[in-house]
C-alpha positions in Angstrom: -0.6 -34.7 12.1 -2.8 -33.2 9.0 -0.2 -32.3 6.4 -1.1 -29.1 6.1 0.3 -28.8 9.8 3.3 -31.1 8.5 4.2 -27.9 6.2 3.4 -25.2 8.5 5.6 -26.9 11.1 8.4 -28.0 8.7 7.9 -26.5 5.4 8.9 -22.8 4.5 6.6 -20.4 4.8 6.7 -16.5 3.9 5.6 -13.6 6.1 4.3 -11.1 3.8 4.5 -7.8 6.5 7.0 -6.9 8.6 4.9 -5.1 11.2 3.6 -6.3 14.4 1.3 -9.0 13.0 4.1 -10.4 10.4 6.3 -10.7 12.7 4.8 -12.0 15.9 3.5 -15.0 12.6 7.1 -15.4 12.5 8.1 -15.7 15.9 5.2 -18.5 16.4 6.2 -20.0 13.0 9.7 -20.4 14.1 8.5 -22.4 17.6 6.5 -25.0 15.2 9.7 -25.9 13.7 9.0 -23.7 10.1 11.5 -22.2 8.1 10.9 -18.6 7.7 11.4 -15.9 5.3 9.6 -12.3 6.6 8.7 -9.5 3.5 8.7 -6.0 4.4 7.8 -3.7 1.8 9.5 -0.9 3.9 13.1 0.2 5.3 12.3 -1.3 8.2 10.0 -3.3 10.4 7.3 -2.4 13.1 4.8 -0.8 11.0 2.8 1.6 13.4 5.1 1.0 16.3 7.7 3.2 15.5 10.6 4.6 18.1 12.6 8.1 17.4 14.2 10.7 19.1 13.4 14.4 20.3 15.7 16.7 22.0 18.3 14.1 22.6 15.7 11.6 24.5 13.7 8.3 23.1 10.0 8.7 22.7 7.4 6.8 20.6 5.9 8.1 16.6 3.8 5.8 16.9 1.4 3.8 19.5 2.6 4.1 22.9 1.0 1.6 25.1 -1.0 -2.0 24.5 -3.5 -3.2 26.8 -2.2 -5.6 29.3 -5.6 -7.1 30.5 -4.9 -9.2 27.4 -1.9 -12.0 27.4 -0.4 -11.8 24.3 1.6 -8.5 23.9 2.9 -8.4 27.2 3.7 -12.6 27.1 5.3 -11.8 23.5 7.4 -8.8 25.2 8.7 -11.6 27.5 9.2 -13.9 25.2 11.7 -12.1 23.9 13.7 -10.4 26.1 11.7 -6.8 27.2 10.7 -8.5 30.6 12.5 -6.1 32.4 11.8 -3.3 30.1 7.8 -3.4 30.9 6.5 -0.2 32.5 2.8 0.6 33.1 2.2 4.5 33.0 2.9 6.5 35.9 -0.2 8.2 36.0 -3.2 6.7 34.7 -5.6 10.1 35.1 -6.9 11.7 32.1 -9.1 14.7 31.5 -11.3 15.6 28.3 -11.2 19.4 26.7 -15.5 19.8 26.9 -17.7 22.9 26.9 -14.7 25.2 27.2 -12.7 23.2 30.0 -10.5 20.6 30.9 -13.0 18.2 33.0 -11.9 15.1 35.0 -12.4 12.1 32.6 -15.0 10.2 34.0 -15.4 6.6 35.4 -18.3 4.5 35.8 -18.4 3.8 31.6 -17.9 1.3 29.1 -16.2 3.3 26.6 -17.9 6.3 27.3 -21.7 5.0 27.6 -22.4 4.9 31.7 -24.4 2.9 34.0 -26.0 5.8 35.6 -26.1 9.6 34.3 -24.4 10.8 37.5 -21.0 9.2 36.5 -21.2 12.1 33.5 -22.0 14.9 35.6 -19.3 17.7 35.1 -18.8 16.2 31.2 -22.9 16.6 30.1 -25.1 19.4 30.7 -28.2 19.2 32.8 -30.0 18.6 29.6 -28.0 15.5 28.6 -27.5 14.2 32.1 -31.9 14.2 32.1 -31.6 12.6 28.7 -29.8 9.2 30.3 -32.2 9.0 32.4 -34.8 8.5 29.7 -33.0 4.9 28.8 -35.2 3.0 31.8 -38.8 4.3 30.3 -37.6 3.4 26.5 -38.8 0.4 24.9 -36.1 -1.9 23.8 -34.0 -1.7 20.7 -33.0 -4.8 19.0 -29.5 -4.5 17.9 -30.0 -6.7 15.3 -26.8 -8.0 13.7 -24.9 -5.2 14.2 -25.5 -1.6 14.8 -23.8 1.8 14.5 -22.2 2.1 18.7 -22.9 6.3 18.0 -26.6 5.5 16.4 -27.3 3.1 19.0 -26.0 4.6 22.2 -27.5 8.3 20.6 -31.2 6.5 20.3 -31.3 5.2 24.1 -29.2 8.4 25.9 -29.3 11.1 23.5 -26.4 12.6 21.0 -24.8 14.3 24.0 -23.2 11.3 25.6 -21.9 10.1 22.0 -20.7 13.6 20.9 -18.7 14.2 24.0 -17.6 10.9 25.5 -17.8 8.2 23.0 -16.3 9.5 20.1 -13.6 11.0 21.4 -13.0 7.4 23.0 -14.0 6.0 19.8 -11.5 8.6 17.7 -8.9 7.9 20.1 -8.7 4.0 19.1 -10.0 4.3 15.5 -9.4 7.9 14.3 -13.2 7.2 13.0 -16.6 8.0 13.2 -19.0 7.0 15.8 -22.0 7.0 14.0 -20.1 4.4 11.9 -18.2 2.5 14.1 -19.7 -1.3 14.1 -20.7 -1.9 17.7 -20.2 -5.6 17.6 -17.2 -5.1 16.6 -15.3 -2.3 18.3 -17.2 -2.8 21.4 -18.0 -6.3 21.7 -18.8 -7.0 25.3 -21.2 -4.0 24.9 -22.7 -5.4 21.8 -23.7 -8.2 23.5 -24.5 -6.8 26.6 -27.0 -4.9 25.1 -28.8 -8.3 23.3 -29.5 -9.5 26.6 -31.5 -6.0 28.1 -34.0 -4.1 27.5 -32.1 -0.9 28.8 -28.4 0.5 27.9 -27.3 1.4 31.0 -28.7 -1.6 33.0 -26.7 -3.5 30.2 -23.4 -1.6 31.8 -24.3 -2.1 35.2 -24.5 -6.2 34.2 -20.9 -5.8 32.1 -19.5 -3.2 35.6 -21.1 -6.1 38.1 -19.6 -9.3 36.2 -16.4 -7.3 36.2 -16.5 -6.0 39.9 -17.4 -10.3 40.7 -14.1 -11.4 39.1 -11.8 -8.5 39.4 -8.8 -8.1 37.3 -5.3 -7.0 39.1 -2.6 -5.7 37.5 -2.4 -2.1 35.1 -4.8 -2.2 32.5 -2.0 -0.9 29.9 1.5 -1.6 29.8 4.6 0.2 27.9 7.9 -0.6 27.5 10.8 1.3 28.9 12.7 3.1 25.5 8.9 3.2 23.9 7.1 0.2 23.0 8.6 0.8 19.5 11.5 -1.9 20.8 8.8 -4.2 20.7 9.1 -5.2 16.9 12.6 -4.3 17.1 13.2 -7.5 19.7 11.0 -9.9 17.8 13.1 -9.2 14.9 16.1 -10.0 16.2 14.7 -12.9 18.1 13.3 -14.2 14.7 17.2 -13.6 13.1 18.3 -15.1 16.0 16.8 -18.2 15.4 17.2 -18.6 12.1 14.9 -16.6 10.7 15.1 -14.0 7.5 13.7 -11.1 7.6 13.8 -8.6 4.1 13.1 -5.0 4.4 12.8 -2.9 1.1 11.2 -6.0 -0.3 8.0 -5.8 -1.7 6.0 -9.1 -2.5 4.9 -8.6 -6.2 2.7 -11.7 -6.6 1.1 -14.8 -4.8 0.5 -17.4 -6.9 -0.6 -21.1 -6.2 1.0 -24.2 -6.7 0.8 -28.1 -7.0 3.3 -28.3 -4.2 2.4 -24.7 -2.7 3.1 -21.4 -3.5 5.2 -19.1 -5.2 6.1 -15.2 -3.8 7.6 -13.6 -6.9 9.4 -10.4 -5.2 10.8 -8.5 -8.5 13.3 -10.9 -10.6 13.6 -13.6 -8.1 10.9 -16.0 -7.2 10.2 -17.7 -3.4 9.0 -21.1 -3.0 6.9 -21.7 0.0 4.8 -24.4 1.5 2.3 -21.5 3.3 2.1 -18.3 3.1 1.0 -15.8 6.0 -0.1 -12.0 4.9 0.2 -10.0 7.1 0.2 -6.6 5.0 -3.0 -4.2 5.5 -6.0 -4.2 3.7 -5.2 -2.8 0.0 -2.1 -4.6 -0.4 -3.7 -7.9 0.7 -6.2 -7.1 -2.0 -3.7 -7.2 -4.9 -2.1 -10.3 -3.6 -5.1 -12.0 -3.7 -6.5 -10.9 -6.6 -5.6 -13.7 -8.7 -6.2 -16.7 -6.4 -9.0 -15.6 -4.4 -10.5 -12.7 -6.2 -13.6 -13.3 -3.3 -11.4 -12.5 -0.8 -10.0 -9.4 -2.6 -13.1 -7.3 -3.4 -13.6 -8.0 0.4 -10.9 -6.4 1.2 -10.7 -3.7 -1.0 -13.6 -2.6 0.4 -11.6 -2.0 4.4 -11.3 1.7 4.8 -8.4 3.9 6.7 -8.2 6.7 8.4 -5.2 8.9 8.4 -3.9 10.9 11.3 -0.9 12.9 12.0 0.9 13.0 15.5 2.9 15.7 16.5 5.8 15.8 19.3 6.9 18.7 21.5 9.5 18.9 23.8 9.9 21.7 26.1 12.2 22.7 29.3 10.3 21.9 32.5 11.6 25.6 33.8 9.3 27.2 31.1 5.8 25.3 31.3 3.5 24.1 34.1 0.5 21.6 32.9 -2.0 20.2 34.5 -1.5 16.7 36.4 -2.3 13.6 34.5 -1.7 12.0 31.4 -3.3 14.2 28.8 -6.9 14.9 27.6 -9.1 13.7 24.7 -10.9 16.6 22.6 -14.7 15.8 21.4 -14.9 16.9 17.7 -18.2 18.5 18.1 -16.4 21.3 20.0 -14.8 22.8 17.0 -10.9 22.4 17.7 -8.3 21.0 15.5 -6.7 18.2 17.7 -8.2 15.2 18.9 -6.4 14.3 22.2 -3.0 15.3 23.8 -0.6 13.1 25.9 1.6 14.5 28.2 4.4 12.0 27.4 6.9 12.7 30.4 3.9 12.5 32.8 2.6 9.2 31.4 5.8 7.5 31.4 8.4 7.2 34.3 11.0 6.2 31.8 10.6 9.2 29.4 11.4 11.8 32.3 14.3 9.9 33.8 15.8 10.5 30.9 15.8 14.4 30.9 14.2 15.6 34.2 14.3 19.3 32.6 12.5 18.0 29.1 8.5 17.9 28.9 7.6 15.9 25.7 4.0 16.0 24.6 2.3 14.8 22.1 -1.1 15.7 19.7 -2.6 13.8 17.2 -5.0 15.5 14.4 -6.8 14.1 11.7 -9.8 11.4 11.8 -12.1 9.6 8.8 -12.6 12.2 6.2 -10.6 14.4 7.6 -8.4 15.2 4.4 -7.5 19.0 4.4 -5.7 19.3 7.9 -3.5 16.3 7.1 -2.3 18.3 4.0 -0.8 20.8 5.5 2.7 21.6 6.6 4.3 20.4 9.2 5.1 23.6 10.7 1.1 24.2 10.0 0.1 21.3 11.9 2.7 22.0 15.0 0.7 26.0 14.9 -2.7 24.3 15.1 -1.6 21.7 18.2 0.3 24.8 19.7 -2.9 26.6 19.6 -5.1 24.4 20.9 -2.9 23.4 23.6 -2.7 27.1 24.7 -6.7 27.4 25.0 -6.7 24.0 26.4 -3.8 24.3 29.2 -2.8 27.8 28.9 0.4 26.6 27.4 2.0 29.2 25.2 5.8 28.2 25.6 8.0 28.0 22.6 9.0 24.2 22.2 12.9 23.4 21.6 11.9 21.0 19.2 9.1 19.7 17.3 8.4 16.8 15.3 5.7 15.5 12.9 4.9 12.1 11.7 2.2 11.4 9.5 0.4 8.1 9.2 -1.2 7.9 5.9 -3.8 5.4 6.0 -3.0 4.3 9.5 -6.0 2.9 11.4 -8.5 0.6 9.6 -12.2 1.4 9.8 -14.7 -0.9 11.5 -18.1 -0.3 10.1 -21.1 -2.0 10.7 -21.2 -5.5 9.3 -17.3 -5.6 9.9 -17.6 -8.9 11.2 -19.6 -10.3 8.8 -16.7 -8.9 6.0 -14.2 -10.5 7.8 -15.8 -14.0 8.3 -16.3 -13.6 4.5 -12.5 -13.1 4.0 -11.5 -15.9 6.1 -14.2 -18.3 4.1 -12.9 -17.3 1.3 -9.2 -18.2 2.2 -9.9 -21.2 4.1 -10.8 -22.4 0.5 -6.8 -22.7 -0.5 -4.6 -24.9 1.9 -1.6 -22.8 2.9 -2.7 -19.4 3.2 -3.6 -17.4 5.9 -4.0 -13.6 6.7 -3.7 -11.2 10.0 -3.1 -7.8 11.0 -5.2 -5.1 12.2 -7.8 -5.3 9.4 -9.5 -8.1 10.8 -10.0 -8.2 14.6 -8.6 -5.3 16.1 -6.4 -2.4 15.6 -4.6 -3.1 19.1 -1.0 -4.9 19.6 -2.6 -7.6 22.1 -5.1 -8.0 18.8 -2.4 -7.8 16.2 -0.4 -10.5 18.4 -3.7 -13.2 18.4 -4.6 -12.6 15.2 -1.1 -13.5 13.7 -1.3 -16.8 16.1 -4.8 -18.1 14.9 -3.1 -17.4 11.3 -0.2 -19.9 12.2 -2.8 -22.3 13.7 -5.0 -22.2 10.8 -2.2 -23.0 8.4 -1.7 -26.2 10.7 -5.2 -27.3 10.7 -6.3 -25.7 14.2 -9.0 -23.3 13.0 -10.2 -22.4 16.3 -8.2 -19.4 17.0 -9.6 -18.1 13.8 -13.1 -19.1 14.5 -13.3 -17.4 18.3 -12.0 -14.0 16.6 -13.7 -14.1 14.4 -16.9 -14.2 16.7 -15.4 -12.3 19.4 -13.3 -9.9 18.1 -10.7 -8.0 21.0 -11.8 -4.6 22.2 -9.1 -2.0 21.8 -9.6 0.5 25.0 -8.1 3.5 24.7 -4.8 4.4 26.9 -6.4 7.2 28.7 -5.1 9.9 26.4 -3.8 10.2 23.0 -3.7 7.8 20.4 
């Protein structure tokens, strides 16, 4: 045993984050025998998994489902005590608001670029449908070492298929920009799909035919009965359980290294650790590591976010009538204010058995760049979703409640060379024994991503690097949950 996994599986080490990275780090940390102290800058933990109330009944202000084709969310739930508790959504069919009407979402795609233009008929006109079928005649584009998913997909099938299927897919994961969005990184098996064809949508066909050879059962997502915002809530307490502390309202000032390992100063009072896991997003990483790995922090200051807004309604059943399914996504290029609607009480059995005469919906507004529509009002921002949802549905009920949360600098951006930053980051940390980072910054903005991110972190601080290094190269795709956020 090396001794830097001596310390991580004996020493003390500090969790600086309390959200679902943080403390998942903690929860592993605490099975290798560590003793661990978790640092939340916030009232409480969870970070963007956050449960509330509306009209009397539980719903999620935050994310509301993880993917489940992955292990480590659902395992995690398990692990500590939500076995029971896991739900996948009752419905799984979504729509998308395009050219004036609410259109079957279609299948047939890897997030939103098809095998075959007839799997987008209904969502594309005539004119973009004749467009995919340029791809076979084109000559090949490289990829190179990354590419833009909106440039590249808008080069081999035309703007139309990006505009109205892949970034609202796109903007439903990242709240970004598809013509930004790093390919390799957001859409990984597509990325490298697309190295090995000359054509885009015989690329999908290879990526639908490898999947149709070694088929997948089970829901794609999963929830968790009481909102998935339990999630962190049960790790917590299986972390105190164990011995573990966990400090909300205590922000970690400054990281500094030592001959034996590190100090945490947090206000007057200074932490001894033997490692050191961050686990806090991009900026506040940045000014930890400032002093020690200044590399690493002018990486990192450079992460963008988006901010994004979502907005709850609840309703009586007896005064509204929606269309079936779980919601609809909303392509930007059509002008309207919202990006995607779920229909809450639809999408999960759990949330309508607890009032069958209560509808809860939700909205989200606001992508990259968007700054003017998050400064409004709440009451602004529950008009706008209101209004939309009345073109959209022909809903024009008053709702007997509404709620806004706002989540300022929520969802990390991905650009192109993403990969490359991160791998730059991780270099640079490797560099000083006890430190590690993870979260959604790195290698996916998901909670099954979150969850192996914080894992390779703990393995890295023992020695193992090969969690890291497999991320790293294969980052984990973040699908989006059919509608909504």
């Amino acid at each position: 045993m090396s001794a830097d996994r001596a310390r991580a599986d004996a020493g003390h080490v500090v969790v600086v984050g309390g959200g679902i990275a943080g403390l998942a780090a903690a929860h592993r940390l605490l099975d290798r025998g560590a003793r661990v102290t978790v640092l939340e800058a916030s009232d409480r933990v969870g970070g963007k998994l956050l449960p509330g109330e509306i009209a009397g009944v539980r719903v999620d202000l935050g994310a509301e489902s993880m993917l489940a084709r992955r292990p480590e969310a659902v395992a995690l739930a398990r692990e500590v005590g939500l076995a029971d508790r896991l739900q996948p959504p009752a419905t799984a069919t979504a729509s998308i608001w395009t050219r004036g009407a609410l259109r079957p979402m279609p299948k047939g795609h890897v997030m939103g670029v098809p095998g075959a233009a007839s799997a987008l008929s209904g969502v594309l006109s005539d004119d973009g449908l004749r467009r995919i079928e340029r791809d076979a005649e084109l000559p090949r584009t490289e990829v190179g070492d990354d590419v833009a998913v909106g440039e590249y997909v808008a080069a081999r099938l035309g703007c139309e298929v990006v505009d109205r299927l892949v970034e609202p897919l796109l903007g439903g994961v990242y709240a970004g920009d598809a013509y930004r969005i790093s390919m390799r990184s957001a859409v990984p098996q597509l990325f490298e799909a697309a190295k090995e064809h000359d054509s885009l949508t015989e690329a999908v066909r290879a990526i639908q035919a490898k999947a149709a050879a070694a088929p997948q059962t089970g829901p794609v997502f999963m929830g968790i009965a009481g909102g998935v915002g339990r999630l962190p809530l049960a790790v917590a307490e299986s972390v105190r359980a164990r011995g573990g502390e966990i400090l909300t309202g205590t922000r970690a000032d400054a990281l500094n290294r030592t001959p034996e390992g590190w100090q945490v100063l947090i206000g007057n009072r200074v932490l001894d650790a033997d490692a050191v896991v961050v686990a806090a997003p991009a900026q506040a990483a940045a000014e930890l590591l400032r002093p020690t790995s200044p590399g690493a922090a002018d990486e990192l200051r450079a992460i963008e976010y988006a901010s994004m807004a979502l907005v709850t309604l609840a309703y009586r059943r007896a005064d509204i009538a929606l269309p079936e399914g779980s919601g609809f996504l909303v392509p930007p290029v059509d002008g309207h204010t919202i990006k995607a609607s779920t229909f809450a009480s639809q999408k999960w059995g759990w949330l309508a058995e607890q009032d069958p005469d209560l509808v809860v919906l939700r909205t989200s507004v606001g992508r990259y760049g968007e700054t003017e529509i998050l400064r409004r009002e709440d009451a602004d921002l529950v008009d706008v979703s209101r209004r939309d949802l009345r073109e959209a549905t022909g809903l024009d009920a008053v709702p007997v409640e509404t709620r806004v949360t706002r989540w300022t600098d929520g969802l990390p951006q991905y650009p192109v060379g993403h990969h490359a930053r991160v791998a730059r980051i991780r270099a640079r940390v490797a560099e000083l024994p006890g430190l590690a980072v993870c979260g959604a910054a790195y290698d996916g903005v998901g909670i099954p991503a979150c969850v192996a991110s914080a894992y390779a972190a703990v393995d890295q601080l023992g020695g193992d690097l090969r969690g890291v290094q497999q991320l790293t190269a294969h980052p984990v795709q973040s699908l989006h949950g059919g509608a909504g956020e």
